[in-house]
C-alpha positions as CSV (number, residue, x, y, z in Angstrom):
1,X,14.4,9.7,29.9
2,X,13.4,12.8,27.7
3,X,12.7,12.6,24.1
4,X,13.0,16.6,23.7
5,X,16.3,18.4,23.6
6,X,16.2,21.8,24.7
7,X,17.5,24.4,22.0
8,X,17.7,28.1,22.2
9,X,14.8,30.5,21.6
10,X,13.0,28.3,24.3
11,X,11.3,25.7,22.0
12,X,12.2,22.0,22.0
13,X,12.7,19.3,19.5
14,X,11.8,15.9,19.9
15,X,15.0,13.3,19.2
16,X,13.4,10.8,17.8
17,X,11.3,12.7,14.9
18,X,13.5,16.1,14.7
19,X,10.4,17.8,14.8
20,X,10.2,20.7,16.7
21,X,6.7,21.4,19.2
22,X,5.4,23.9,16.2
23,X,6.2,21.0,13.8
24,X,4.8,18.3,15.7
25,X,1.4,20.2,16.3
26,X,1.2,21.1,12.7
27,X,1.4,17.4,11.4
28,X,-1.2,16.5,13.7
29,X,-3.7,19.7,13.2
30,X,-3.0,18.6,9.2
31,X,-3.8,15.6,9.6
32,X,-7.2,15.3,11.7
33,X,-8.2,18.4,9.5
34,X,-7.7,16.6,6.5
35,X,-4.5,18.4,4.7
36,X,-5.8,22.2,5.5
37,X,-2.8,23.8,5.3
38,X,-3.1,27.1,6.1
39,X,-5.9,26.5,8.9
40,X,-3.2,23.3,10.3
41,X,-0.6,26.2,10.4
42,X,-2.6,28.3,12.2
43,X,-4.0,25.9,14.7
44,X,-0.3,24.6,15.8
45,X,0.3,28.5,16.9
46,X,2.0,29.9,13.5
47,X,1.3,33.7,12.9
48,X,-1.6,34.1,10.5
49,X,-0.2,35.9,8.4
50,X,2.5,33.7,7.2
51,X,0.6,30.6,7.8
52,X,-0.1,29.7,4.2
53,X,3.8,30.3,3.0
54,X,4.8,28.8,6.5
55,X,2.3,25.7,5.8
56,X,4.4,25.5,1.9
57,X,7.7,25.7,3.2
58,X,7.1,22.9,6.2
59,X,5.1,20.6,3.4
60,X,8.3,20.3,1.5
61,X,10.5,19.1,4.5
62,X,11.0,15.7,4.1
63,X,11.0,14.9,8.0
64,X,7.9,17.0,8.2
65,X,6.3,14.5,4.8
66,X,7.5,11.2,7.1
67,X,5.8,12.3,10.2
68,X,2.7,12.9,8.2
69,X,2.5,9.4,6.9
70,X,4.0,8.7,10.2
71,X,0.6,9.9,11.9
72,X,-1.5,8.6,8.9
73,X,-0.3,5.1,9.6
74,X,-0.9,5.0,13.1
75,X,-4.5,6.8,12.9
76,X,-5.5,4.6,10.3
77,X,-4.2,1.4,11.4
78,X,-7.2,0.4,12.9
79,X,-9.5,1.6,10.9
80,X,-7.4,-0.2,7.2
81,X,-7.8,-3.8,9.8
82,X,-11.5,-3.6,9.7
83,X,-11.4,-2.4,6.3
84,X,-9.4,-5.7,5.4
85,X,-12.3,-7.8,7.4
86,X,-14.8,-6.6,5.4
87,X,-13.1,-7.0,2.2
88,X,-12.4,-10.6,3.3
89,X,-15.9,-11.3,3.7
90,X,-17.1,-9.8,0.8
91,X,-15.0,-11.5,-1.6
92,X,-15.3,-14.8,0.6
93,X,-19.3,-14.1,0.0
94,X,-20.9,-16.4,-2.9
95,X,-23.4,-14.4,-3.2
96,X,-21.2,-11.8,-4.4
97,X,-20.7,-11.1,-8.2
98,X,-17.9,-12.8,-9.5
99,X,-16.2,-9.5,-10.7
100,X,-16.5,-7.8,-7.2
101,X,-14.9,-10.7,-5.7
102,X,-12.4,-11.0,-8.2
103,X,-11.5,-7.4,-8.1
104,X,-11.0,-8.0,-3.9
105,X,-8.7,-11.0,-4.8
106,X,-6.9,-9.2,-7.3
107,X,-6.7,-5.7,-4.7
108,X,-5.3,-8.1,-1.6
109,X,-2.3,-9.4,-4.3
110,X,-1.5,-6.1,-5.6
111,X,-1.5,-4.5,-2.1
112,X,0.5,-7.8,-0.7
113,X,3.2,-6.8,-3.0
114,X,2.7,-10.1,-5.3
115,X,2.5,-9.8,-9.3
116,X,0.7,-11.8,-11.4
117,X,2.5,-12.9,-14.2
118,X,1.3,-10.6,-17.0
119,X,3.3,-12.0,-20.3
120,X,4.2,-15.3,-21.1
121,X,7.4,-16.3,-21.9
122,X,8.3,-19.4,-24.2
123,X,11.7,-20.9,-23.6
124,X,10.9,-23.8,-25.8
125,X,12.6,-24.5,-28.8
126,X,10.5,-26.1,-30.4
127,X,8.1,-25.5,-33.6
128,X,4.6,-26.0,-33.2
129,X,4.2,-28.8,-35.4
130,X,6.5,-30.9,-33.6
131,X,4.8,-30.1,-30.6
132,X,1.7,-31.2,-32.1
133,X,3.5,-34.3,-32.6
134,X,4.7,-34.9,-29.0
135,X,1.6,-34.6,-28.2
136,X,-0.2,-36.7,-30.7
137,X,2.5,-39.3,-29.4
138,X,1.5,-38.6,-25.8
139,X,-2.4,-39.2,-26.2
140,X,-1.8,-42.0,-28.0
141,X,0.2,-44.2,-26.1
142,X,-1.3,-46.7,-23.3
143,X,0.5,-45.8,-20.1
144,X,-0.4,-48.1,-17.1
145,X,0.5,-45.8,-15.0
146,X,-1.7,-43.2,-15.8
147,X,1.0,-40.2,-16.4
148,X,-1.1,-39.5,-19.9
149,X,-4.7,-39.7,-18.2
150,X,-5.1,-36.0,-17.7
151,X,-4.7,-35.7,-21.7
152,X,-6.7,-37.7,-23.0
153,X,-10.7,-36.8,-22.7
């Protein structure tokens, strides 16, 4: 079963991305030449004297901006994996400087979507001082059980 629908003026356009064969090729010649727009226009068989307007006016399609990311993501796929591996091994690496391999840890987080908390946020009641004192309380008592032995030192 096709993908393409014919429509009149003899071109086609592909169901699943609603991108025309002019369209299509222009996403892909954009791509691979790295965002020349003009020259991409050109190359997918716009007239070259429209091709820099042409190359505006398709930019600002929003199924023309999807595709583009579209065809990013699948280029780039598996180059970003072995980008990932080397990362890895880097920040896995003692030999590393602690700040490179903190900046990888911290890089892999952000990108994973995670947040690190960034304020602290005190739902205690509390004042200070009597904190002090529930914790003057704490090191001071003898538990058998050891519950206080992390505190005291």
């Amino acid at each position: 079963m096709s993908t393409e629908q014919p429509r009149p003026g003899g071109y086609s356009i592909d169901i699943e991305t609603g991108l025309t064969e002019l369209e299509a090729k222009f996403v892909s010649e954009f791509v691979t030449s790295g965002g020349k727009k003009a020259k991409s226009a050109i190359a997918a068989g716009y007239a070259e004297g429209g091709a820099r307007t042409r190359a505006w006016e398709l930019l600002r399609k929003p199924k023309i901006i999807e595709a583009i990311a579209r065809f990013r993501r699948g280029l780039y796929q598996h180059e970003a994996t072995a980008a990932v591996m080397v990362l890895r091994d880097m920040m896995m690496d003692e030999t590393a400087s602690a700040t490179v391999r903190k900046d990888i840890a911290f890089g892999f987080i952000d990108r994973a979507g995670d947040k690190l908390p960034t304020e602290l946020i005190l739902t205690d009641k509390r004042t200070p001082e009597e904190i002090n004192e529930k914790l003057a309380l704490l090191l001071s008592s003898s538990d058998e059980k050891g519950e206080t032995e992390p505190f005291k030192h």
